[in-house]
C-alpha positions, 0 to 999 in steps of 0.5 A: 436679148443681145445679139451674142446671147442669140448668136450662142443660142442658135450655135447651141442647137446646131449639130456638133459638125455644124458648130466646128463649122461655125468656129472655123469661119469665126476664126477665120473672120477674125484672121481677117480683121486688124483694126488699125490704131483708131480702131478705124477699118484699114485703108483700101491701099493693098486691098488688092496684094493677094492677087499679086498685081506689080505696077511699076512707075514705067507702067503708069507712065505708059497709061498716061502717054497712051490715054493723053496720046489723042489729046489735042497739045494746042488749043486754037483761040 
């Protein structure tokens, strides 16, 4: 038995509330994947846009200086 076979099975059994809650998160499962052109899963880059993060170049600039600030410039041989 596939794995869809079962799937439709098993929703077939379910009360008609539980299957409109089956079909809600199917939906919203496939709202959520876009494969890209490949067919690969899409980079990480923006994994995190919906929390709204904005780092500006400034920013990690200043994370630089501050985490090198301690770093010794000179090294004495």
């Amino acid at each position: 038995m596939s794995l869809q076979t079962d799937l439709i099975e098993k929703v077939k059994q379910l009360p008609e509330d539980k299957q409109l809650l089956v079909k809600s998160l199917v939906d919203e499962l496939a709202r959520k994947v876009e494969p890209t052109a490949q067919g690969a899963p899409a980079a990480w880059f923006g994994s995190l846009e919906q929390l709204g993060i904005t780092i500006s170049e400034e920013d990690i600039a200043d994370a630089r200086r501050e985490m090198w600030g301690n770093f010794p410039q000179e090294v004495d041989l």
